[in-house]
Backbone as a chain_set.jsonl record, in Angstrom:
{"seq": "XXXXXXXXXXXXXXXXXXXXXXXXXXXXXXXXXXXXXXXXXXXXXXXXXXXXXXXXXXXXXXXXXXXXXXXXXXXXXXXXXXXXXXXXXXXXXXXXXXXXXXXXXXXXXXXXXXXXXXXXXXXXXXXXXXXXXXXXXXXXXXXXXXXXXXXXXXXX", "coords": {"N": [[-6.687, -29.303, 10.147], [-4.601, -26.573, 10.78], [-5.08, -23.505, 12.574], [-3.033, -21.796, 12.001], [-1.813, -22.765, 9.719], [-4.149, -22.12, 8.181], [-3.697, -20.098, 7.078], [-4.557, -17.943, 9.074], [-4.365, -15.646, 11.737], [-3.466, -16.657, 14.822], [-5.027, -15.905, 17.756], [-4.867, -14.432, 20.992], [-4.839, -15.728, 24.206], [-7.0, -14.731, 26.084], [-8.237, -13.982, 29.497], [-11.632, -13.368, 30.584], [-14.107, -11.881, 31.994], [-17.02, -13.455, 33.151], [-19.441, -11.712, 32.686], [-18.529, -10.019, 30.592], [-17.688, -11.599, 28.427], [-20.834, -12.561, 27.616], [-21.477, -10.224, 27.27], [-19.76, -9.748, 24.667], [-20.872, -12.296, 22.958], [-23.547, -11.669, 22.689], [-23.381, -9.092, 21.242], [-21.556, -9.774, 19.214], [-23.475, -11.491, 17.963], [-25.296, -9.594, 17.363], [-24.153, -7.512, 16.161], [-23.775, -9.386, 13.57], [-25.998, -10.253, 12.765], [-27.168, -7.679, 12.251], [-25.648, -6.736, 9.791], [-25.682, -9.25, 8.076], [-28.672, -8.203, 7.245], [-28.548, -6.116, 6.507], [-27.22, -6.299, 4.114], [-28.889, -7.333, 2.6], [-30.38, -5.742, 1.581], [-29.494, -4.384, -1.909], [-28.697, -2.925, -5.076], [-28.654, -5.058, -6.792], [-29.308, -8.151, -7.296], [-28.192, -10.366, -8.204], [-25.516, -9.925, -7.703], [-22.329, -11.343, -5.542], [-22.009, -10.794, -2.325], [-18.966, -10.807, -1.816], [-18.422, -9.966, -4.252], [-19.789, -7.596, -4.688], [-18.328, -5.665, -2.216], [-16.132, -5.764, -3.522], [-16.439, -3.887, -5.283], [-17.498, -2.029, -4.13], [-14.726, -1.296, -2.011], [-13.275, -0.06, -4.503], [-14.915, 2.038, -5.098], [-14.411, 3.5, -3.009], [-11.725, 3.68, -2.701], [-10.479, 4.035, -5.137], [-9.051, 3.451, -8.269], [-7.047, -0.303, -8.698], [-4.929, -2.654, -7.9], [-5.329, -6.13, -9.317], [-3.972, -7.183, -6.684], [-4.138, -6.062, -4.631], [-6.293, -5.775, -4.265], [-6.964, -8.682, -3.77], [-5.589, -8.709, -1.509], [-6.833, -6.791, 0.311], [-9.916, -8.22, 0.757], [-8.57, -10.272, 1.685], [-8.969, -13.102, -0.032], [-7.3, -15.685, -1.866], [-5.406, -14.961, -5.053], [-6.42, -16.794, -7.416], [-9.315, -16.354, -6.554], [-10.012, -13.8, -6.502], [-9.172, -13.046, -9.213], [-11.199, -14.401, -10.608], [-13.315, -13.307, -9.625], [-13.205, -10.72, -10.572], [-13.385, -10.977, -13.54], [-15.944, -12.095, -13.11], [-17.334, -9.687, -12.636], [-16.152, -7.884, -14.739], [-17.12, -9.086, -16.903], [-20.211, -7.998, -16.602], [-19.853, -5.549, -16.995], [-19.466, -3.594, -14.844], [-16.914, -3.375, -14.212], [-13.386, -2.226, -15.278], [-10.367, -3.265, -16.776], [-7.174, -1.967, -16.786], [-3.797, -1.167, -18.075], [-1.308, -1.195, -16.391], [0.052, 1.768, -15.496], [3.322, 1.979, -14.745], [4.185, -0.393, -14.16], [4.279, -2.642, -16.247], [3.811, -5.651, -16.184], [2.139, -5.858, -14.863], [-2.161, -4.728, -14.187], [-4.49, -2.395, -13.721], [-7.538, -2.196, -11.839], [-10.393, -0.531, -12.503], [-13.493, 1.177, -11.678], [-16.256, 0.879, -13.799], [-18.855, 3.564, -15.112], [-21.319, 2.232, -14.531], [-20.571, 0.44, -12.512], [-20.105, 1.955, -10.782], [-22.579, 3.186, -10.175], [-23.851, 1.287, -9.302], [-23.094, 0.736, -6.829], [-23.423, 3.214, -5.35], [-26.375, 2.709, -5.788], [-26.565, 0.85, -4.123], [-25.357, 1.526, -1.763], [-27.912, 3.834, -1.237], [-29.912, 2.446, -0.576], [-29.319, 0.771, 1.536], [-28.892, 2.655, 3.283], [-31.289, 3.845, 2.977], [-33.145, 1.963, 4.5], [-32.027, 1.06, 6.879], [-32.345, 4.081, 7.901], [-35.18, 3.725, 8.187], [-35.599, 2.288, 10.189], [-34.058, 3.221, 12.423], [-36.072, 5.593, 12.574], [-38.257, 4.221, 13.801], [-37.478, 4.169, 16.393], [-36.748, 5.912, 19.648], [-35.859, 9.308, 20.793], [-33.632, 8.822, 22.716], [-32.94, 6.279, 22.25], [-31.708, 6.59, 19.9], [-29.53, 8.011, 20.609], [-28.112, 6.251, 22.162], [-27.305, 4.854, 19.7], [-25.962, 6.151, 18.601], [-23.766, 6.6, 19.961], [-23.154, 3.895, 20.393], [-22.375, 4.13, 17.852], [-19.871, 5.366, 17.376], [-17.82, 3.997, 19.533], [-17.898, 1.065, 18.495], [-16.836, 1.862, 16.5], [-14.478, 2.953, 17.065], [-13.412, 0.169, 18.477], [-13.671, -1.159, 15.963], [-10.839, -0.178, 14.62], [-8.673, -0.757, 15.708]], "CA": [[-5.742, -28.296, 9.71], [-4.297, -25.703, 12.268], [-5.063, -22.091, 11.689], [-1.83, -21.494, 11.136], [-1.745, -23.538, 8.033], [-4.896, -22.14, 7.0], [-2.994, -18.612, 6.892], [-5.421, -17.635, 9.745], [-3.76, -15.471, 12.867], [-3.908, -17.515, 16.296], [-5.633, -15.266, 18.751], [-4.039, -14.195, 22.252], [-6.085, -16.006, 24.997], [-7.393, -13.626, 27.745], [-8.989, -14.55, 30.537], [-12.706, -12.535, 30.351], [-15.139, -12.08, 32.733], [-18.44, -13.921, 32.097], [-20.514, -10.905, 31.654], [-18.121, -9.347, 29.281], [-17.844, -13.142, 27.679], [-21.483, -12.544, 27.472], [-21.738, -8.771, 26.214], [-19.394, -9.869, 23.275], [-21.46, -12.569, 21.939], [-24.446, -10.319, 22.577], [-22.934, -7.774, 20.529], [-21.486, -9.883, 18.134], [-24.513, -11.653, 17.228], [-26.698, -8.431, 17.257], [-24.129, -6.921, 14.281], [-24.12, -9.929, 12.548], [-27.637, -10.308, 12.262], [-27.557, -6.405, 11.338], [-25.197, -6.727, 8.514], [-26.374, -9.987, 7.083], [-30.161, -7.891, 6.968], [-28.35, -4.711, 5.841], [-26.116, -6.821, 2.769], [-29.736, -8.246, 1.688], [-30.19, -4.246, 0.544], [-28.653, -4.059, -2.558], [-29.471, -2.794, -5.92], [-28.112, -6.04, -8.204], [-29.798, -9.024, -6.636], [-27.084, -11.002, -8.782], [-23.849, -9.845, -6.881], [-22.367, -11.952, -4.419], [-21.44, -9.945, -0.75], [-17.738, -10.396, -2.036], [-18.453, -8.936, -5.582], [-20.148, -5.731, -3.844], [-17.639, -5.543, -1.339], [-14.521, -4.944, -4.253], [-17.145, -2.56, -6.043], [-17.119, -0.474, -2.825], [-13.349, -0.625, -2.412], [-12.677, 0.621, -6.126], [-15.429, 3.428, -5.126], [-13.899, 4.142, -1.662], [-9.9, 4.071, -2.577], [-9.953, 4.284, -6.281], [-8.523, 2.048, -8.72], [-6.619, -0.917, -7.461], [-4.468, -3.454, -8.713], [-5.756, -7.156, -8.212], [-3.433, -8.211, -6.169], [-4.192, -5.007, -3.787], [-7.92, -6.19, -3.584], [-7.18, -9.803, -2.881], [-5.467, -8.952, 0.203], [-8.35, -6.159, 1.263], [-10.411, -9.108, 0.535], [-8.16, -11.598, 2.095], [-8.698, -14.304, -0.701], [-6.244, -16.142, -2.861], [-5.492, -14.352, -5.946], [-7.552, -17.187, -8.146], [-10.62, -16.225, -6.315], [-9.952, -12.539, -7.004], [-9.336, -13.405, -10.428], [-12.34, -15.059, -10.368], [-14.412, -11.962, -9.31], [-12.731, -9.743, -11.593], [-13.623, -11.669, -14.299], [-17.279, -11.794, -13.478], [-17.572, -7.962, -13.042], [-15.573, -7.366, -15.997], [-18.501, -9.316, -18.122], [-21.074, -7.461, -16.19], [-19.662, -4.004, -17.358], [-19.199, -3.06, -13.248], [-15.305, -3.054, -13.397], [-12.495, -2.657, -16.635], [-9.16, -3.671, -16.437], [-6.032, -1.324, -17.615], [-2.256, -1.261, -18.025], [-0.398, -0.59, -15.418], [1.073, 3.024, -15.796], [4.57, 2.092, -14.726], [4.781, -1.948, -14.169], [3.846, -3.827, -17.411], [3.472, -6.662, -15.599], [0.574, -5.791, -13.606], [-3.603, -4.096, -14.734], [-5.139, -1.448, -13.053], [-8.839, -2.206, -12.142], [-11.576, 0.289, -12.665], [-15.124, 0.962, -11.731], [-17.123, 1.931, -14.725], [-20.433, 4.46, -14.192], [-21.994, 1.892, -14.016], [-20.364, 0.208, -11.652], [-20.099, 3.374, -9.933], [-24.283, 3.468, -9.956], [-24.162, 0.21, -8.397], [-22.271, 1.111, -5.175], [-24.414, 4.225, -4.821], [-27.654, 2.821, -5.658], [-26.863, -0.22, -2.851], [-25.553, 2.645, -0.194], [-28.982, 4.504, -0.976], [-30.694, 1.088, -0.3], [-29.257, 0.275, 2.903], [-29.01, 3.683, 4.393], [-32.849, 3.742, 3.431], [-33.603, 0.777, 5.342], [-31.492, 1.984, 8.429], [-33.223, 5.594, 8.471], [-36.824, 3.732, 8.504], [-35.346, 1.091, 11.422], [-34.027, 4.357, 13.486], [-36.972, 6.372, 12.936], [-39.301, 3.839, 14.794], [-36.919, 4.39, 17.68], [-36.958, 7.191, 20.324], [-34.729, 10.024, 20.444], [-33.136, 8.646, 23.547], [-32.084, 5.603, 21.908], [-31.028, 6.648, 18.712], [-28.205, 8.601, 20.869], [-27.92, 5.501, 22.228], [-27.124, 4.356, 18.987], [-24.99, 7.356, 18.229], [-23.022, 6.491, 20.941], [-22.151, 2.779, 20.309], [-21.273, 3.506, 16.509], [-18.674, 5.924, 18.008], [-17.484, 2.913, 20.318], [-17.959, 0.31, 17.084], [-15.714, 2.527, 15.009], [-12.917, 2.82, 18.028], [-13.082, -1.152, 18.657], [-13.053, -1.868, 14.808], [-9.614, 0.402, 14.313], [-7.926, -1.218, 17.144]], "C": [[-5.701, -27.201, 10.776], [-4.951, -24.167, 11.65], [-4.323, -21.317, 11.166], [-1.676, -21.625, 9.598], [-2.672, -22.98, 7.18], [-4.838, -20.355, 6.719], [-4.542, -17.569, 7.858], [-4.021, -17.102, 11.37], [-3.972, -15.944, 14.04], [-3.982, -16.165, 17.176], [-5.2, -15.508, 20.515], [-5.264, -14.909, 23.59], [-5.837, -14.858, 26.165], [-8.225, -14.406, 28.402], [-10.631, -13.351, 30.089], [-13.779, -12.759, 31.221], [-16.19, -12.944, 32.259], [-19.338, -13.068, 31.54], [-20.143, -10.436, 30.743], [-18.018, -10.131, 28.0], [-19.448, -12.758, 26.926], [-22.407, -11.266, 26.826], [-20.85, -9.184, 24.648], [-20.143, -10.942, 22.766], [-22.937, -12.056, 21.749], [-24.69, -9.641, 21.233], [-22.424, -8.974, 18.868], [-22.519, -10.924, 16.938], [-25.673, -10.395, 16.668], [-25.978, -8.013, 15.878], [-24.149, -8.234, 13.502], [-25.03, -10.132, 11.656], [-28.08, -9.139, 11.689], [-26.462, -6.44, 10.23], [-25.445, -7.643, 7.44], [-28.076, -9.13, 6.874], [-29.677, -6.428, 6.23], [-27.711, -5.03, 4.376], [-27.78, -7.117, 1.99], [-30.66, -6.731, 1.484], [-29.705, -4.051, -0.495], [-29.37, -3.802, -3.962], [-29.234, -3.462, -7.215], [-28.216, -6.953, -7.149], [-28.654, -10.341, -6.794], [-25.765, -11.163, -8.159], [-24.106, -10.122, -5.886], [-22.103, -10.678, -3.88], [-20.008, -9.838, -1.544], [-17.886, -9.862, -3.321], [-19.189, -7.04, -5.173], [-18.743, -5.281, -3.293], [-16.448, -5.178, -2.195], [-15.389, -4.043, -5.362], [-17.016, -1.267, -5.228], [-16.153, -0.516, -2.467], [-12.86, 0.105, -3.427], [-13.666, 1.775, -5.605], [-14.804, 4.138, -4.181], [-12.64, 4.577, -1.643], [-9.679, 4.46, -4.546], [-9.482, 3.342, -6.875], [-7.157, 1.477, -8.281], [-6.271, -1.693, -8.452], [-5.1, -5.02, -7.96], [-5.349, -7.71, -6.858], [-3.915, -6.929, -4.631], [-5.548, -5.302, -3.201], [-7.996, -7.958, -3.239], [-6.88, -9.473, -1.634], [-6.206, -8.056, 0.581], [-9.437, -7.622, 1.44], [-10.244, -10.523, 1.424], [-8.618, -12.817, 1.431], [-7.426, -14.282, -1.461], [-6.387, -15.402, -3.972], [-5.941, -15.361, -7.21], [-8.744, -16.65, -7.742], [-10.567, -14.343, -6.91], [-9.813, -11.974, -8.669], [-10.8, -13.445, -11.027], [-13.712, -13.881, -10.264], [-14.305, -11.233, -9.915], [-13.464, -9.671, -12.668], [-15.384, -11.425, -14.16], [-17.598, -10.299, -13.509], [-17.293, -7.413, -14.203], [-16.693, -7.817, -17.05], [-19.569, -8.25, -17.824], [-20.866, -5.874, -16.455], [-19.425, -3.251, -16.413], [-17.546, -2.327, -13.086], [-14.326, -2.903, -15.192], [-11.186, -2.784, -15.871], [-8.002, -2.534, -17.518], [-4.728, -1.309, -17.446], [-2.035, -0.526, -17.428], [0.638, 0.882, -15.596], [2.776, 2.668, -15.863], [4.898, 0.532, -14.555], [4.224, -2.311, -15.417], [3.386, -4.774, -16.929], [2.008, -6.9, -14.828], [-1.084, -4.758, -14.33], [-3.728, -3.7, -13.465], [-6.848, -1.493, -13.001], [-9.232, -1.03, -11.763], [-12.82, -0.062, -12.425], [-15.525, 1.844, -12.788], [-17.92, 2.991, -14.077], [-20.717, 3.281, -13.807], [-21.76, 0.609, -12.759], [-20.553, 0.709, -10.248], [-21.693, 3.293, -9.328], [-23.982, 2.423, -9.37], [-24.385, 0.094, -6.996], [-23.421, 2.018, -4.912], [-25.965, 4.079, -4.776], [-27.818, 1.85, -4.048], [-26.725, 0.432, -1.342], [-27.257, 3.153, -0.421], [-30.017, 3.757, -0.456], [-30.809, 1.146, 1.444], [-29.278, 1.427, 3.678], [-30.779, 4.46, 4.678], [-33.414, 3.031, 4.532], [-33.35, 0.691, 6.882], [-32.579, 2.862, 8.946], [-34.373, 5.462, 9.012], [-36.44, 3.211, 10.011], [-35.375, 2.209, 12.703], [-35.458, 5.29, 13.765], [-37.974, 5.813, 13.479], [-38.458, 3.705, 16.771], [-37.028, 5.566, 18.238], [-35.867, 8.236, 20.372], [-33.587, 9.238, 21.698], [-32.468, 7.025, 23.325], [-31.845, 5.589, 20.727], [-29.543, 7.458, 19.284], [-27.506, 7.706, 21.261], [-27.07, 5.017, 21.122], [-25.616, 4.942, 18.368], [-23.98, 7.074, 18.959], [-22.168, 5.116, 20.673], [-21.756, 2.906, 18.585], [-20.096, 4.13, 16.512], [-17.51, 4.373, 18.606], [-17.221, 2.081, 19.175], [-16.292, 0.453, 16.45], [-14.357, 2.46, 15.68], [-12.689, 1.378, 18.008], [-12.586, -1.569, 17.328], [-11.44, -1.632, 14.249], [-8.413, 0.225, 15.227], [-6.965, -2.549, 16.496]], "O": [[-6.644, -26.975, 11.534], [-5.201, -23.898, 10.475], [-4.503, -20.463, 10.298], [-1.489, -20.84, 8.668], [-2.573, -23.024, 5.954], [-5.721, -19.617, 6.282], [-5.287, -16.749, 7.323], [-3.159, -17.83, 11.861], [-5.042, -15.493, 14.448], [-2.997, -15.43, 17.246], [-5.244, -16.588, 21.103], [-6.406, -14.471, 23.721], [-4.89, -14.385, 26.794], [-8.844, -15.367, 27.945], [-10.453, -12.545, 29.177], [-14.366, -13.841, 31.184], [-16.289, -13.184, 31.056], [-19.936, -13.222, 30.475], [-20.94, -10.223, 29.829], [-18.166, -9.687, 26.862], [-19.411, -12.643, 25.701], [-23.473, -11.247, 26.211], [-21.382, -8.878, 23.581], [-20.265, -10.623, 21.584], [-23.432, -12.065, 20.621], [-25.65, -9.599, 20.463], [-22.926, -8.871, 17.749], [-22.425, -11.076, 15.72], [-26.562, -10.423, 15.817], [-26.551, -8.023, 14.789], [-24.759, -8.024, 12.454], [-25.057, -10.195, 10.427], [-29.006, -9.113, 10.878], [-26.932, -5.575, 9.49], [-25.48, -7.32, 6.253], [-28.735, -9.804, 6.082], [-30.423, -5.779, 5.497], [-27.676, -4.137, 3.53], [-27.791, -7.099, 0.759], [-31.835, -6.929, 1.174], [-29.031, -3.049, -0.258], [-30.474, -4.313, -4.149], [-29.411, -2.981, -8.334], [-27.497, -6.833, -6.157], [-28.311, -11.097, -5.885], [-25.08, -12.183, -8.086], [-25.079, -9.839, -5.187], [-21.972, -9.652, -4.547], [-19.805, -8.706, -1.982], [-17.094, -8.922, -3.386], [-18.961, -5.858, -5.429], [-18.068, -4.522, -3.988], [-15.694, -4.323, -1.731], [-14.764, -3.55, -6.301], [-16.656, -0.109, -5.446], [-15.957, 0.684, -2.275], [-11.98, 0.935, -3.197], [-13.029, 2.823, -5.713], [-14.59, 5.336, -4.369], [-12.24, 5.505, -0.94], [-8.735, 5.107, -4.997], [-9.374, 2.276, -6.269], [-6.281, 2.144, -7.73], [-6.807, -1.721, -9.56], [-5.31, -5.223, -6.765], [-6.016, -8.42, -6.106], [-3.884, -7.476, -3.529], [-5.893, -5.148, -2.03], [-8.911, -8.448, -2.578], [-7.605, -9.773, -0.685], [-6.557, -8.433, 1.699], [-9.611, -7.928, 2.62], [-11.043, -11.4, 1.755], [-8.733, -13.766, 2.207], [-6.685, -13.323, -1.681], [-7.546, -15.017, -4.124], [-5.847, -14.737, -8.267], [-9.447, -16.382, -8.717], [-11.301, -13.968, -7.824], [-10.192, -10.915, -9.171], [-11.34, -12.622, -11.766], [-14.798, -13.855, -10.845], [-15.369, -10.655, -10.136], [-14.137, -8.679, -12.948], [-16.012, -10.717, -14.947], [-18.14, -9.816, -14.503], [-18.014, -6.562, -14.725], [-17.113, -7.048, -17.915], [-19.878, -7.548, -18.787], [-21.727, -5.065, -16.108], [-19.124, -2.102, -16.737], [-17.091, -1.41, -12.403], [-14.752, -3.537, -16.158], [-10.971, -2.5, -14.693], [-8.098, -2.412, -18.739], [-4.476, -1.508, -16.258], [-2.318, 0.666, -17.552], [1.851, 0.841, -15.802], [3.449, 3.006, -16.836], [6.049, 0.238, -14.875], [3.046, -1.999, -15.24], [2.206, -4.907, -17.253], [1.241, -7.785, -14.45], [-0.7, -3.945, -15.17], [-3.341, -4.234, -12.426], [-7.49, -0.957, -13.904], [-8.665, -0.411, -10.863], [-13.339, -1.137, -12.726], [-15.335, 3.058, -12.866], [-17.821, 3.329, -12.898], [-20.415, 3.05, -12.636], [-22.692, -0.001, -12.234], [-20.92, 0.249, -9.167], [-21.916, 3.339, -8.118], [-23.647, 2.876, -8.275], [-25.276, -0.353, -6.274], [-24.37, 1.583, -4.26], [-26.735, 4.8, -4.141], [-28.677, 1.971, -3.176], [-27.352, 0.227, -0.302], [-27.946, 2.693, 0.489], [-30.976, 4.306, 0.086], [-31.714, 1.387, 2.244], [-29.693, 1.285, 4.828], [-31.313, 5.086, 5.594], [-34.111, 3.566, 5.396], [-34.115, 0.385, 7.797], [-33.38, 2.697, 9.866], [-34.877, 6.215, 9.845], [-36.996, 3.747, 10.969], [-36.191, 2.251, 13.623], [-35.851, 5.622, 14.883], [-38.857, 6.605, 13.807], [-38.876, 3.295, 17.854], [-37.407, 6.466, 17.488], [-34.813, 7.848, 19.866], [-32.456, 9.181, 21.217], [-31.619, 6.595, 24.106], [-31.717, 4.458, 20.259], [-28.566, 7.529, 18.54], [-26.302, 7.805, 21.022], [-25.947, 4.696, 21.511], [-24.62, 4.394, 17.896], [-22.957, 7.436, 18.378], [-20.939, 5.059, 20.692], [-21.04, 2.072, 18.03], [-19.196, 3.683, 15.801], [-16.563, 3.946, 17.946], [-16.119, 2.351, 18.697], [-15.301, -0.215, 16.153], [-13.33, 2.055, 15.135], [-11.617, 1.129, 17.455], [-11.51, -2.151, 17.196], [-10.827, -2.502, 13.63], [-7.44, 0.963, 15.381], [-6.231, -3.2, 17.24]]}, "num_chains": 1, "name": "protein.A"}
């Protein structure tokens, strides 16, 4: 199957040096390996990565209609269904009528949904703070420096 087909954008070829070839998978193994060790922080051992991940959209933008968090999400709107659905048992998320479409629900994060998000940020930004503080000041600016850089590349 092409990537086209699999509603995947085909990527512009560039030419790339080798060392820069070789700083990006560098780099993009180093965050991977720090976000899969920073996701295995969380304070509901139970929720998948994508069930967190539309707990902290609903905390970050507010409530959201499904179809608004499949495509943050980028799944099909069964799978988003699908996730809804388990949060909604779990007491994390409610569902409400659409102010002005009928047609469409308005999801919500309960509190305790709400506690969720904030207990799993307090988690992982624990786990960070200890990681940095066995570092030196001279490369934590370091550090300071590429999440500047990070944040420009990711908004690009």
């Amino acid at each position: 199957m092409s990537t086209i087909s699999k509603g995947l954008r085909p990527t512009a070829t560039v030419a790339v040096s080798p060392r820069l070839g070789a700083l990006a998978a560098d780099l993009r193994i180093a965050l991977a390996r720090s976000v899969r060790r920073m996701r295995a922080e969380k304070s509901d051992e139970e929720l998948s990565d994508g069930q967190y991940s539309v707990l902290a959209y609903l905390d970050r933008t507010g409530p959201a209609t499904p179809r608004a968090l499949a495509e943050y999400e980028r799944v099909q709107p069964p799978s988003i269904t699908r996730t809804l659905a388990t949060l909604g048992e779990l007491g994390l998320v409610t569902r409400e009528a659409h102010p002005v479409d009928g047609r469409q629900v308005i999801v919500r994060l309960t509190p305790d949904g709400r506690a969720v998000v904030r207990e799993t940020r307090r988690r992982r930004d624990a786990w960070l703070a200890r990681r940095l503080a066995e570092l030196d000041p001279a490369e934590r600016q370091v550090l300071a420096d590429a999440a500047q850089l990070l944040r420009r590349i990711a908004d690009t």
